[in-house]
Backbone bond lengths (Angstrom), bond angles and torsions (degrees), N, CA, C in turn:
res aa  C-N    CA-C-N  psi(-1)  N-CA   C-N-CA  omega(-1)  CA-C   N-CA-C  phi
1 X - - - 1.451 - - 1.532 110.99 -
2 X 1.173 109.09 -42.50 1.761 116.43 -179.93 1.565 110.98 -54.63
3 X 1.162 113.16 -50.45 1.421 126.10 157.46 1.511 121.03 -34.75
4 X 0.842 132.74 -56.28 1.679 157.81 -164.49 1.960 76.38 -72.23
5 X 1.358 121.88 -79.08 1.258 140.74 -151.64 1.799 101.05 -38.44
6 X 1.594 91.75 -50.70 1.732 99.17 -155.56 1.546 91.37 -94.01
7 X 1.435 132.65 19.32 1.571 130.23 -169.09 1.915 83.33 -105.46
8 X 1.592 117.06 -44.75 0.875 119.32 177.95 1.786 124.21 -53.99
9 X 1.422 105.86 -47.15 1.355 127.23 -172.98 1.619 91.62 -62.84
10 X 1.271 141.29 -56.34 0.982 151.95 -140.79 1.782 98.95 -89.82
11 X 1.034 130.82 -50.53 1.406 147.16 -174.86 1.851 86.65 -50.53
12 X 1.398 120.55 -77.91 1.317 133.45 156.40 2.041 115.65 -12.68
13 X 1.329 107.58 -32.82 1.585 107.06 -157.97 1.475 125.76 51.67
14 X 1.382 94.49 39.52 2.147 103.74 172.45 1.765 87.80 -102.07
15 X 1.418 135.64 -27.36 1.395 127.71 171.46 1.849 104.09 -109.58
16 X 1.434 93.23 155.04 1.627 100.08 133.82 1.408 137.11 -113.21
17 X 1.067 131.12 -121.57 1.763 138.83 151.40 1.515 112.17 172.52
18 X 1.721 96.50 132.00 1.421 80.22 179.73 1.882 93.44 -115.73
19 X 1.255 95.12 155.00 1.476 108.79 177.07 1.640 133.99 -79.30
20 X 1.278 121.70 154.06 1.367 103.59 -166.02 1.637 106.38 118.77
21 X 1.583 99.45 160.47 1.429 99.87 171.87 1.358 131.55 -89.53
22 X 1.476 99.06 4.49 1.659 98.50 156.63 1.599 97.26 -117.18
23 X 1.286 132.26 40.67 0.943 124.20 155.81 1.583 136.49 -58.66
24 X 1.177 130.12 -165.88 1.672 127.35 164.21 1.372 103.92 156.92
25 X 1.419 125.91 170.07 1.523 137.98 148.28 1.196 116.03 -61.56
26 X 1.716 114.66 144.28 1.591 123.23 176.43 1.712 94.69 -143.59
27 X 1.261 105.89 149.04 1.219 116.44 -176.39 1.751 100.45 -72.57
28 X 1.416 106.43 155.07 1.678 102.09 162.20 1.546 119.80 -97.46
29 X 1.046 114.60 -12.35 1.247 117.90 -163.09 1.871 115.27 -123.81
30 X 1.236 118.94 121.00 1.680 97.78 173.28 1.485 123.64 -31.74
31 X 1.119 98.63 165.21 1.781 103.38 -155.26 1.963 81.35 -90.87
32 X 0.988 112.88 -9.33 1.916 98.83 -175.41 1.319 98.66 -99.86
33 X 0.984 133.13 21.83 1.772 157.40 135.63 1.490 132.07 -40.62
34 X 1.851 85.26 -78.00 1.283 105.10 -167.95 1.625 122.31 -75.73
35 X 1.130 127.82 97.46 1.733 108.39 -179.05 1.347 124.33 -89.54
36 X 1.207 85.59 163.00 1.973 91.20 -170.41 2.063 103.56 -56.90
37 X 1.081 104.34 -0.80 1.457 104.21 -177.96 1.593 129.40 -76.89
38 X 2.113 79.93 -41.63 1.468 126.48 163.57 1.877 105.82 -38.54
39 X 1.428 103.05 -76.42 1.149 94.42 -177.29 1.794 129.85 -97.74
40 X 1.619 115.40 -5.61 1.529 108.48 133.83 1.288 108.89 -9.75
41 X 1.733 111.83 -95.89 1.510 123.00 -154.50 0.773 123.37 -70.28
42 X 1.611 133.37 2.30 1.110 141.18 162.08 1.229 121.43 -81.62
43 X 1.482 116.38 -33.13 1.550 121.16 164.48 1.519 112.33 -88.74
44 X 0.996 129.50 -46.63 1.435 118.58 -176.90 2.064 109.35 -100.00
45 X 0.913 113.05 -15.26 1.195 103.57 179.41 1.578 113.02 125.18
46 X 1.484 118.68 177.75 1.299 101.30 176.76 1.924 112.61 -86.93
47 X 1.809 100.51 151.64 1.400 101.52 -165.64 1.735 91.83 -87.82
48 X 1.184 129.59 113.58 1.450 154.75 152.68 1.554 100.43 -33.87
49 X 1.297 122.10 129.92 1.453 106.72 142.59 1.687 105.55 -109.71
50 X 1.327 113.89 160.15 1.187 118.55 176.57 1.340 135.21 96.81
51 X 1.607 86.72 -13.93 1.972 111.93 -168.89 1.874 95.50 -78.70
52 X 1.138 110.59 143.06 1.350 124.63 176.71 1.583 98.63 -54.42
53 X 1.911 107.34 144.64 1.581 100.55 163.85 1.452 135.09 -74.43
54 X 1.193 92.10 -9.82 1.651 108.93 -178.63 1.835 98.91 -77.88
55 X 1.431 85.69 141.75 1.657 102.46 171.39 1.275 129.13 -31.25
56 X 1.418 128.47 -62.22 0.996 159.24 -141.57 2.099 89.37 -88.88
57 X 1.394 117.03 -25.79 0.961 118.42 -153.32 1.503 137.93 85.24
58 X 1.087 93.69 -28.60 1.657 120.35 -161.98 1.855 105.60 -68.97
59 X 1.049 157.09 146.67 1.064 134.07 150.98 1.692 118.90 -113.49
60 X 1.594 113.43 109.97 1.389 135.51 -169.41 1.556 99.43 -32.44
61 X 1.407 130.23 -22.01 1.617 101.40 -137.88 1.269 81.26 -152.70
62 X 1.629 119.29 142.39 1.547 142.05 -124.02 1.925 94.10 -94.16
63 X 1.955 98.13 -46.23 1.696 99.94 158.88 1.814 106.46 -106.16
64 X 1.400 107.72 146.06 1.449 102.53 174.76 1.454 92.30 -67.71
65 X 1.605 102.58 157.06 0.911 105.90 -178.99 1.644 114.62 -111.73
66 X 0.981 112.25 28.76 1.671 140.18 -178.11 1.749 97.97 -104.59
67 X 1.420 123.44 -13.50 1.378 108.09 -169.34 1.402 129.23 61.78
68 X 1.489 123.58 7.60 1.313 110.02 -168.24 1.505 114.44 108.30
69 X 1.342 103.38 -36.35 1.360 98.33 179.82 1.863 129.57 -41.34
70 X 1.000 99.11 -45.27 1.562 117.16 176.23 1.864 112.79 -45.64
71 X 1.550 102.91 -45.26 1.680 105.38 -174.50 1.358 85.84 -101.49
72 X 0.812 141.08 -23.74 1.915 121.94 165.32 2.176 111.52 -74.31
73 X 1.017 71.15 -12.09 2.125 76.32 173.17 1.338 102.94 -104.25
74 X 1.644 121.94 -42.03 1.499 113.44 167.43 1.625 112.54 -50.58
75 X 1.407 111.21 -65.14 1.122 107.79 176.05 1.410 162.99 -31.83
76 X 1.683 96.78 -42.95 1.476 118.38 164.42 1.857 94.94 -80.55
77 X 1.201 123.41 -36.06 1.384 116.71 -177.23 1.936 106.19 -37.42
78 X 1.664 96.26 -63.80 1.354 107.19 -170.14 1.681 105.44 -59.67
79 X 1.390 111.61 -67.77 1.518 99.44 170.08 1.563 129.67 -19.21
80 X 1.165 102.92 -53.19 1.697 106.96 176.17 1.071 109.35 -49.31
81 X 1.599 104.21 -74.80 1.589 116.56 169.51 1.402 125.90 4.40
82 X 1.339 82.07 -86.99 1.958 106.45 174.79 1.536 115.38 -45.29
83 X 1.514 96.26 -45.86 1.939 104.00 -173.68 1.487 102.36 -69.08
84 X 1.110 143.23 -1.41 1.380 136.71 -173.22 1.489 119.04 -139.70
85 X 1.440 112.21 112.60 1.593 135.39 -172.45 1.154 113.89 -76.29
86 X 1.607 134.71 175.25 1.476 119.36 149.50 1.299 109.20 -84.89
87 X 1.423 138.64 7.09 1.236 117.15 164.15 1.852 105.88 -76.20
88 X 0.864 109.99 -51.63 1.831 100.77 159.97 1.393 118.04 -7.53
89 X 1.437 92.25 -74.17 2.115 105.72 -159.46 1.667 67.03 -55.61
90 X 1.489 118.95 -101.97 1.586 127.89 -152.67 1.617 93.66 4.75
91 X 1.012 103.17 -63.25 2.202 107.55 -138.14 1.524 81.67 -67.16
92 X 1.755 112.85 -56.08 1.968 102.96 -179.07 1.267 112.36 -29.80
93 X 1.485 125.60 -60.36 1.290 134.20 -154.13 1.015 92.33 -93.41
94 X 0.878 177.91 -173.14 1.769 158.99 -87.11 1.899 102.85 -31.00
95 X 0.883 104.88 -31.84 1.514 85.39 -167.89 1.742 106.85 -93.31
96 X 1.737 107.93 -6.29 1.266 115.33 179.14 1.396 116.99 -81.98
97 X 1.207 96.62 -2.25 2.077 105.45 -169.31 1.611 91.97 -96.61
């Protein structure tokens, strides 16, 4: 699965890879770059606002019956998203130890 993950990241150009047995992934870009949004949509796809919550997309019923809630929860979702880099996590997790 990890594989699959960083084939995605990489398709994108947020990774590369170099080959070999001292090979590995390296980011391309500074980490105060990359946002957690960045690679969201790279693994799951792009985050929609507005798209019905139901699977299908579709929404059964003439008013949602969520009120809105759904693209106001998408929404702040993506906002966050965007507002937060991996230089973030880094500094969290250094400052969490």
């Amino acid at each position: 699965h990890l594989s699959k993950v960083m084939q995605r990241l990489a398709k994108i150009n947020l990774v590369d890879s170099i080959r070999g047995p001292n090979g590995g992934f390296y980011l391309k870009n500074p980490i105060e770059l990359v946002t957690l949004l960045d690679i969201y949509q790279a693994i799951e796809g792009p985050l929609e606002e507005g798209s019905c919550f139901n699977k299908n997309g579709v929404c059964p019923f003439k008013n949602c019956i969520f009120g809105g809630l759904i693209d106001k929860m998408r929404h702040e979702f993506r906002q966050y998203l965007s507002s937060k880099t991996l230089k973030d996590l880094v500094e969290k997790s250094q400052s969490d130890r």
